[in-house]
N, C-alpha and C positions, 0 to 999 in steps of 0.2 A: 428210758433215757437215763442216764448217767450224771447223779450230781456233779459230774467237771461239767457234761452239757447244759445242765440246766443254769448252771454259774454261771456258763460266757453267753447262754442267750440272753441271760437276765442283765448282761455288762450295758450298759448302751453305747451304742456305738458313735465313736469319734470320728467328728469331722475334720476328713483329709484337707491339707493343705490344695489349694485354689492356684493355678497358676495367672488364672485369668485376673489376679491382685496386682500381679507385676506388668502384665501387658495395660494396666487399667496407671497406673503408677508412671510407664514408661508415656503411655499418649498423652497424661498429665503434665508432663516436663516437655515434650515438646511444644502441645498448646501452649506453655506459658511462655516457653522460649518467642516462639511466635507473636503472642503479645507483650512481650517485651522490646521485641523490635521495632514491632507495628506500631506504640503508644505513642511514640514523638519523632515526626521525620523531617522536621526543620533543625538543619545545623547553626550553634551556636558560632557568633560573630562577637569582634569590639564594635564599642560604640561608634570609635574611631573608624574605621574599615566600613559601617553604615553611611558615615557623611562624606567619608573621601576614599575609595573611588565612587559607590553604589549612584546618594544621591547628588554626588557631582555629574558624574554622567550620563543622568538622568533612567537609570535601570527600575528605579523604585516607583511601584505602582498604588501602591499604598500599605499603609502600615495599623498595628491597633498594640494601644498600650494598656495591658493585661496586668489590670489588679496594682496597677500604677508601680509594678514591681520591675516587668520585662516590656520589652517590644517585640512583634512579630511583624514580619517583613515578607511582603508580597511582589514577586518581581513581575514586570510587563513580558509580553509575550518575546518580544525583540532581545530583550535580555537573555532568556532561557537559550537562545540561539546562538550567544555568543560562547566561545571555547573556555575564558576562565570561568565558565558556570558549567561545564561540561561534567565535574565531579557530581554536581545534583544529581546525573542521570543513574549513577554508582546505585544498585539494586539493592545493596545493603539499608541506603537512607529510605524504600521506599518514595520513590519519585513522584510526585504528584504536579502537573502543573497548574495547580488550582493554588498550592500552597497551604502554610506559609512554607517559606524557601528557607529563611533565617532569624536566629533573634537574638537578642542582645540584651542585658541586663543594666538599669540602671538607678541612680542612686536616687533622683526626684523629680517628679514626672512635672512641675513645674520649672527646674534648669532645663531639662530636658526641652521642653517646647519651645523657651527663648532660644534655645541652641539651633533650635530646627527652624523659626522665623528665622532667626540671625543668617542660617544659612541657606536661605531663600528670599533676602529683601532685595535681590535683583532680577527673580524672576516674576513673571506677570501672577496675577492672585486667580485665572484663570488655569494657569499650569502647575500652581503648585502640588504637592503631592497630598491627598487626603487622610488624615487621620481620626480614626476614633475609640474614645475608653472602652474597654470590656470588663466588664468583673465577672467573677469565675468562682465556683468552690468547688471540691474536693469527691461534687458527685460523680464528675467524667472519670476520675480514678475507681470507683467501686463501680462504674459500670463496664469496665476492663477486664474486672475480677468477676464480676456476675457469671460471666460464659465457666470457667474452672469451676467455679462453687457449684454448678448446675449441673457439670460433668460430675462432679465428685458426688450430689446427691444422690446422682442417677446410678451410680455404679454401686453404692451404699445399697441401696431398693435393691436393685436386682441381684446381690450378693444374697441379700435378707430373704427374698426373696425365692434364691433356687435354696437354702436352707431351710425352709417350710415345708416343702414337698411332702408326702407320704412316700406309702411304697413304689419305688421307682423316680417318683419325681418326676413323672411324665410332663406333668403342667408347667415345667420351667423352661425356661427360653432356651439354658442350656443345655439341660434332659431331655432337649426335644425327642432323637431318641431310645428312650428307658419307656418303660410297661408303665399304662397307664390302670394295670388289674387290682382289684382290690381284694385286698388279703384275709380272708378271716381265719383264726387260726384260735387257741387256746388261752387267748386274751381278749377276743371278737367271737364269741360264738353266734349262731344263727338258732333264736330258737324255736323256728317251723322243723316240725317233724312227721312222719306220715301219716299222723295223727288227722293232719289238719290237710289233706290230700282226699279227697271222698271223690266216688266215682269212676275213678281208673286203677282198677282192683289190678288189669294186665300190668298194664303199665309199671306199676308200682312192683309187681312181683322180679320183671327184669332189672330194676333201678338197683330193689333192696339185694338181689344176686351180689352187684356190683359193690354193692356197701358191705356184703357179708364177707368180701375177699378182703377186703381193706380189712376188716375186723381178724380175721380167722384164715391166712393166707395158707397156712400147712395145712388145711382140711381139702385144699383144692390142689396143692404141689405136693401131696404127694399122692395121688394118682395122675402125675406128669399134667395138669391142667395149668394154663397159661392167664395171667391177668386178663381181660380186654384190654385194647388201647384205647377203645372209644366208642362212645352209645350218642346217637343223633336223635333227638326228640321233635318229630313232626307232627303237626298237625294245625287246625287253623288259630287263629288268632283266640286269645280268650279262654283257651281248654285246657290251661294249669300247666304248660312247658315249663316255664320261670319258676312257678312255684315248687315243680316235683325237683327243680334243681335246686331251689333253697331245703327243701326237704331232706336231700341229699346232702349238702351241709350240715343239716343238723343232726342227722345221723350219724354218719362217716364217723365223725369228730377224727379226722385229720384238716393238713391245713387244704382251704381252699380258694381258689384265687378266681374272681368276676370279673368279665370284661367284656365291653359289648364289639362287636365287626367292625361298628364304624370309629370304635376308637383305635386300630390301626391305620387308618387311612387318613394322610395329610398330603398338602397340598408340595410338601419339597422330598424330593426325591430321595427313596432310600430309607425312608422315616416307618413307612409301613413294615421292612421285615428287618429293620434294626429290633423295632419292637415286638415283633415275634420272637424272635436272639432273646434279648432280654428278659421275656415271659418265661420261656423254657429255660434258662440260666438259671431264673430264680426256683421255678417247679423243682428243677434236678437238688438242687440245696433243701427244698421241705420236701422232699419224695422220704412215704408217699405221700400223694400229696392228688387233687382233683384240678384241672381247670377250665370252669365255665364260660364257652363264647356264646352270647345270646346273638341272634339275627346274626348267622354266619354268613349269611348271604350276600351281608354286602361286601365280604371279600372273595367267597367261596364261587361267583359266579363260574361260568364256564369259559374256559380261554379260548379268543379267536374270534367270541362272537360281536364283537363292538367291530362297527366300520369304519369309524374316525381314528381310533387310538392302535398303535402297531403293538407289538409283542414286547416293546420295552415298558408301557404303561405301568404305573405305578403300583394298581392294584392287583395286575397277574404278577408283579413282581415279590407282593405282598402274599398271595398264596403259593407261588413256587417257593417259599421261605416256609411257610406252612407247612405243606406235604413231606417238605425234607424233613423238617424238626420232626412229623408226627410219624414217619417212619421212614428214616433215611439210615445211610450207612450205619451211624452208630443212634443202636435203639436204643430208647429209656428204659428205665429200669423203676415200676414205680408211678408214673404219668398217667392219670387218664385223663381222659379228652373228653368230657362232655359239652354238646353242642347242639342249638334249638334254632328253628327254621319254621315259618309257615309256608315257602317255596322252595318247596326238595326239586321239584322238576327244573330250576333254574340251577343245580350245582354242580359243580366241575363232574365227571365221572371217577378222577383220579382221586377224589376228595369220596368218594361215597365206597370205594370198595374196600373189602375187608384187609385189617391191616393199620388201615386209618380210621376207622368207623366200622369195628366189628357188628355192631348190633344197630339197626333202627328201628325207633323205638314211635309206635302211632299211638297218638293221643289225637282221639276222634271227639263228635261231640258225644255229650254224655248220654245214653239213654231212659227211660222212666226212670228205671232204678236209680241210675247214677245221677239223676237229677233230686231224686227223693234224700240222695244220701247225702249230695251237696248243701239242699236246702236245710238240712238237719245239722249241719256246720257252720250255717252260716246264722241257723236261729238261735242259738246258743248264746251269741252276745250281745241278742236283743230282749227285750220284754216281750214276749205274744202273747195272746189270749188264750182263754179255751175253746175260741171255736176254729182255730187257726189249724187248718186239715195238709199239713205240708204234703202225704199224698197228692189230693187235687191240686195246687199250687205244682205240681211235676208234672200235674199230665193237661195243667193248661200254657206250659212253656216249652211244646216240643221244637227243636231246632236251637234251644237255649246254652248258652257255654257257661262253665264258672264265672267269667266275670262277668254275664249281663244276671244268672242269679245273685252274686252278689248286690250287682247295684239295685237289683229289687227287694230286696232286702233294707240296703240302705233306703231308697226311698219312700218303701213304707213306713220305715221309724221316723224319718225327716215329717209326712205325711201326718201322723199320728202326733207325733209335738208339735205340728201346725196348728191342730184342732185341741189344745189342752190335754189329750186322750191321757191315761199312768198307765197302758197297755196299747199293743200293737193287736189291731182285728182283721178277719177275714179281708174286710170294706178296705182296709188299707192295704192290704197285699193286691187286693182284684184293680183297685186305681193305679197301683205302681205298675201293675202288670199293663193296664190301658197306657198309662204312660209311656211305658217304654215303647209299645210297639206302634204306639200312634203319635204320639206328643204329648207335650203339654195342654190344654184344656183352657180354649180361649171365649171364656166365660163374655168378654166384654167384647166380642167380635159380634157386627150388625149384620145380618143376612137376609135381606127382602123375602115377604112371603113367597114370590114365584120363585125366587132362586131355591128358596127352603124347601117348596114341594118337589120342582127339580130333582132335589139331592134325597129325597124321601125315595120316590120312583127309583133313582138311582142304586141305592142298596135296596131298595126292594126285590129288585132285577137280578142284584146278588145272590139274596138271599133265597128266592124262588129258585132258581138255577142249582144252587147247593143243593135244596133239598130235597128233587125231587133226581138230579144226577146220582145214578148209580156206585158210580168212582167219586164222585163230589167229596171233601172233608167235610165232618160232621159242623156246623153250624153250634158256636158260643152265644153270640150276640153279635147287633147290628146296631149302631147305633147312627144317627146325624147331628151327633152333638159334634162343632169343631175343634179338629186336634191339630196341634204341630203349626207347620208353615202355611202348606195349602190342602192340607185334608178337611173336607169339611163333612168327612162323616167316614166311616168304614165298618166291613164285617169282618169279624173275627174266627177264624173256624181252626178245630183240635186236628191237626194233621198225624198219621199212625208214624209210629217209627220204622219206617220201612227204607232199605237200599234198591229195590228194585222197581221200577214204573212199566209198564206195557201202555201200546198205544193208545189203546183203551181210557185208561186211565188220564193220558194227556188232554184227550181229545174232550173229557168231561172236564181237566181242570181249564182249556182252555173256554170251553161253552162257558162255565163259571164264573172266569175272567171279562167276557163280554157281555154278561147280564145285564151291565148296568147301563151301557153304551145301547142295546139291543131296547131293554125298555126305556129310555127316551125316544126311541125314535117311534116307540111302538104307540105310547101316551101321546107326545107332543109335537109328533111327524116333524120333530126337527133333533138335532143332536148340539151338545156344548164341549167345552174341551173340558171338562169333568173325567172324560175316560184316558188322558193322555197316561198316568200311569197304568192302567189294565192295559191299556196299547201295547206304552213298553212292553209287558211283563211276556204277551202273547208274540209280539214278532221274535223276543227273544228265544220263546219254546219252539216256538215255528221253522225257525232255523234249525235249533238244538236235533229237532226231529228231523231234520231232513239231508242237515250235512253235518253231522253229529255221530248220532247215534242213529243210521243207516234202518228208518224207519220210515222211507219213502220211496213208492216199485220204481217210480221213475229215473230217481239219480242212483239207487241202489243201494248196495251194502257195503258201503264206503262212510269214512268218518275223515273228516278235517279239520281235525282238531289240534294245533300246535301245544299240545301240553309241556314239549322239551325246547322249545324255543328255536327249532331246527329250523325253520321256514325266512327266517329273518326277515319277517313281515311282509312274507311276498305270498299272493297264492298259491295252493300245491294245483292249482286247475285251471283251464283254459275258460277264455271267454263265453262261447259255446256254453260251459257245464256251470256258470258263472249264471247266465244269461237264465238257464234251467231251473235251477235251487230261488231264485228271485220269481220265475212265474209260479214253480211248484209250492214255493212259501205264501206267495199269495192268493193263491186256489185253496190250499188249505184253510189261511185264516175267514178266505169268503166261507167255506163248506161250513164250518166250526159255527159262524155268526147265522148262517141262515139256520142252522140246525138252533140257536140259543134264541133265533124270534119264532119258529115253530113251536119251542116248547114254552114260551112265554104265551102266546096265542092260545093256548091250548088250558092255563093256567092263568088266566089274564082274572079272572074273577080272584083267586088268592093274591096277587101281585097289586090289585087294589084293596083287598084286605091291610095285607101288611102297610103299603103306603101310608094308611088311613091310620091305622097303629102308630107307625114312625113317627107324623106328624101330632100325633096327639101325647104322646110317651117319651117318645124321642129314642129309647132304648127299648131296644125287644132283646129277651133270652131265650135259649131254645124250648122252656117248659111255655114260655108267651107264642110262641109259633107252633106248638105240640096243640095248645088249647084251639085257637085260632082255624088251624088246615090241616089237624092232625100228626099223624106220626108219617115221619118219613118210610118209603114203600122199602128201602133196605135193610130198615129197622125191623121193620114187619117181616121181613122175609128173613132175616136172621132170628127172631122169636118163634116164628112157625116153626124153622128147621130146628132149633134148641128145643122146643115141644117134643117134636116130632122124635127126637135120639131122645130124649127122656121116655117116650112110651113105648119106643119100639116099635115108631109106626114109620120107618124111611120112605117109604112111599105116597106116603101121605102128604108131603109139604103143602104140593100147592093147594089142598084142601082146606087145608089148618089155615094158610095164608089167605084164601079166600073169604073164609069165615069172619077171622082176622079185621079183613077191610072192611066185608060188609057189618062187624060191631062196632067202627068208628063212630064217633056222632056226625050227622049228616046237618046239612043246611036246611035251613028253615022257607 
């Protein structure tokens, strides 16, 4: 840039002349005109003209002598009727029949009165006309003025007031508008950099592409390569979008402009792609230049699909304003468009193809690794200890995003400064981790012994069911200490990172899920509403499997799954196949639960082990269940096989495995 650039950007810039000064000026002179007229609408009289014709003719209804200065004079109804009173009605005087109608000034409100007896000592003291003193100050005059001064305050404020603005000035009444994006540029730098991004190694390799063109554009123009216009960051909630975009701010070091979806969208018309206008106005002025929509979705939905609002709606009017700017007749030069979504399946199609969103870019959850890398980010600006294994801390939070590792993070330190601790331990990472996934820890919660035993039985049920299912998750810990709202106890188990389930699999994690529900009924031949979440968790898989993911012979190899919001909440099936998916979902979850008191039955002597445990311990770990009833039979059967390829005996498994079982220690 060019010391003349760098001079006039450094200039500040002048606030233009306001027209809205002289419209604000002009409605001040007419309000006061207004209350100039309005302030006195009794016409001045002689005194004279008062006693002959008024109260000779009897017109005068009463009067009040004000500040013993003037009179004011109130006519009777009959009077106002007659023609020489007919000028009162003249809209200039403001005509009121209520009065006063006239008044008269005089020199001493005691001549004054003998002049008004004098001129009534021949009417009856019944008819004469009533009069009374007033006195008066000068506050009815400032309260005339009050309304002007309160216009003129108010115009002062919202002058003041649209002159405060930032960039754009979105937030003034006047700007309604002007971009509400916020600028960061060479005065505002951002200082996350990919430093501070762990986990999303992809991700991060197409972003830094995108920063390297910004940096180094003749390495890519000249083998005819084109900018991108735009990279779309999906993925769920939690899993670093926002962040790899501040990252990209702090790399790029061009300018960059932030702005969320729902800050185009207002409630008056035209407001939503004035301010897109706006945004891209200013972009084309710092190109190049980047700019950030977060939650694009709340403008980017798909058009046509709302059934109350027609095609003029506000917010399709707000993304056809969009699509143009981001590639309409006249392209940018310079622009990219980055844009974060955790509902890609809800966005326009016109919005998603290349052109306008060259690249989408998935940010999934993190796996071991990228959880081990996160947690290695986020322990750096805490104290830990030496016995702090961030490995295990990753492979006991699978299904975890950056922000719930972070917040375990934080509330281990919180944790730790509870207890006086000058270092963060193991013991405090493994409670935060309890925390998060269960609640908080309702120490002073009362629980009757039967209800206590209850809920002993109940992850007993759990916990038996895990460990002897095949497909089962490996088992952490069980505990019956009360967590959260209404958890009054839960098992914890290490899930593998895997994308893909077979039915197999289902059908042991749904057994799992009604362990606990299965032993109540098995102990105490009766059942409590203890299992309402394993319920949910099971009709929900029950479904998934049946009209899902086409894993039922009876409805077939069909899926109904509205993932593009095509269906507009109506079903894609008839009553008939309706009627089918509701018995077939409910034969299964019978199959499932008869299949989890079979194998409870069968283990009934370990399932009161553990009970007995629970109750007494409160917490079991899986090295406490190992001692207990052994080693799980998968476990076993993966050690034979790992034997077995270490000696070169393939044939050998169930041998080695057999051997295996029969070295367990056996019961007494």
């Amino acid at each position: 840039m060019s010391e003349k650039e760098n001079k006039r950007n450094k200039t500040p810039n002048k606030k233009p002349f306001n027209f809205f000064w002289i419209y604000g000026l002009l409605g001040l002179l007419v309000v006061s005109m207004f209350v100039y007229d309005s302030a006195d609408t009794s016409e001045k009289i002689d005194e004279a003209v008062f006693f002959d014709p008024m109260l000779k003719n009897g017109d005068v209804e009463n009067i009040e002598v004000v500040n013993k200065e003037f009179v004011e004079v109130y006519l009777t109804e009959e009077a106002l009727s007659k023609p020489e009173y007919e000028k009162l009605k003249n809209p200039k005087l403001n005509f009121s029949a209520k009065g006063p109608h006239y008044k008269f000034y005089i020199g001493d409100q005691a001549d004054f009165i003998a002049k008004l007896n004098e001129a009534q000592a021949d009417v009856a003291p019944k008819d004469r006309i009533a009069w009374k003193p007033d006195t008066r100050t000068g506050i009815s005059g400032w309260i005339w003025l009050l309304f002007p001064l309160l216009l003129i305050g108010f115009w002062i404020y919202m002058f003041r007031r649209m002159g405060s603005g930032g960039v754009g000035g979105g937030s003034q009444i006047f700007n309604i508008g002007k971009s509400k994006a916020r600028l960061f540029d060479e005065n505002d730098q951002v200082n996350i950099t990919f430093k501070d991004v762990a986990g999303l190694d992809e991700a991060k390799e197409e972003v830094m592409e995108i920063v390297d063109f910004l940096k180094h554009p003749d390495k890519y123009k000249s083998l005819g390569g084109k900018i991108p216009k735009g990279a779309l960051l999906i993925g769920p909630p939690g899993t670093g979008k926002t962040l790899m975009a501040k990252a990209m701010a702090g790399e790029a070091k061009v300018p960059f402009f932030s702005i969320s979806g729902s800050d185009f969208v207002e409630m008056f018309v035209g407001v939503g792609a004035s301010r897109v206008r706006d945004l891209f106005k200013q972009a084309r002025e710092k190109a190049p230049c980047i700019i950030f929509i977060d939650e694009i979705d709340a403008i980017g939905r798909a058009r046509g699909t709302s059934r109350n609002l027609g095609g003029n709606d506000e917010r399709e009017n707000t993304l056809n304003q969009l699509l143009v700017e981001m590639d309409g007749f006249d392209g940018d030069k310079g622009v990219i468009i980055l844009a974060a979504t955790n509902r890609p399946e809800i966005l326009d199609k016109a919005l998603l193809r290349p052109g306008r969103f060259d690249r989408q870019i998935g940010i999934d959850r993190p796996d071991l690794k990228g959880r081990k890398m996160i947690f290695g980010v986020h322990t750096k600006s805490i104290k830990i200890g030496s016995d702090v294994d961030v490995e295990k801390l990753a492979a006991q939070t699978p299904g975890f995003v950056g922000a719930d590792i972070a917040n375990i993070c934080n509330e281990a330190a919180l944790l730790a400064a509870r207890k006086g601790k000058s270092e963060i331990n193991m013991k405090d990472f493994q409670d935060a981790i309890d925390r998060s996934i269960g609640g908080l820890e309702k120490k002073n919660k009362l629980i009757s012994p039967d209800e206590k035993r209850i809920v002993a039985y109940h992850e007993a049920g759990h916990a038996i069911c895990g460990w002897f299912l095949e497909h089962a998750h490996p088992l952490v810990k069980v505990t019956i200490v009360p967590r959260g709202v209404a958890a009054l106890g839960y098992a914890q188990y290490l899930p593998k990172d895997q994308y893909l389930y077979s039915t197999e699999q289902f059908m042991d994690e749904m057994c799992m899920t009604l362990g606990g529900r299965a032993a109540e009924e098995i102990v105490f031949g009766s059942i409590t509403t203890g299992a309402q979440n394993d319920l949910e968790k099971v009709t929900k898989l029950a479904y998934g499997m049946t009209a899902i993911y086409g894993m039922n012979p009876k409805v077939g190899n069909v899926s109904f799954n509205d993932s593009q919001g095509e269906y507009n909440f109506q079903k894609p099936y008839s009553e008939e196949t309706a009627q089918l998916i509701d018995e077939e979902v409910r034969q299964l979850i019978d199959r499932a639960y008869n299949r989890t008191k079979e194998l409870l039955h069968e283990h009934r002597d370990n399932l009161e082990k553990v009970a007995l445990a629970l109750l007494d311990k409160e917490v079991l770990f899986k090295d406490d269940m190992e001692d207990m009833i052994g080693k799980r039979p998968v476990d076993l059967k993966k050690e034979a096989a790992e034997h077995a390829a270490r000696n070169g005996q393939l044939g050998a498994t169930e041998d080695l495995l057999e051997e295996a079982t029969e070295a367990e220690p056996k019961e007494d």
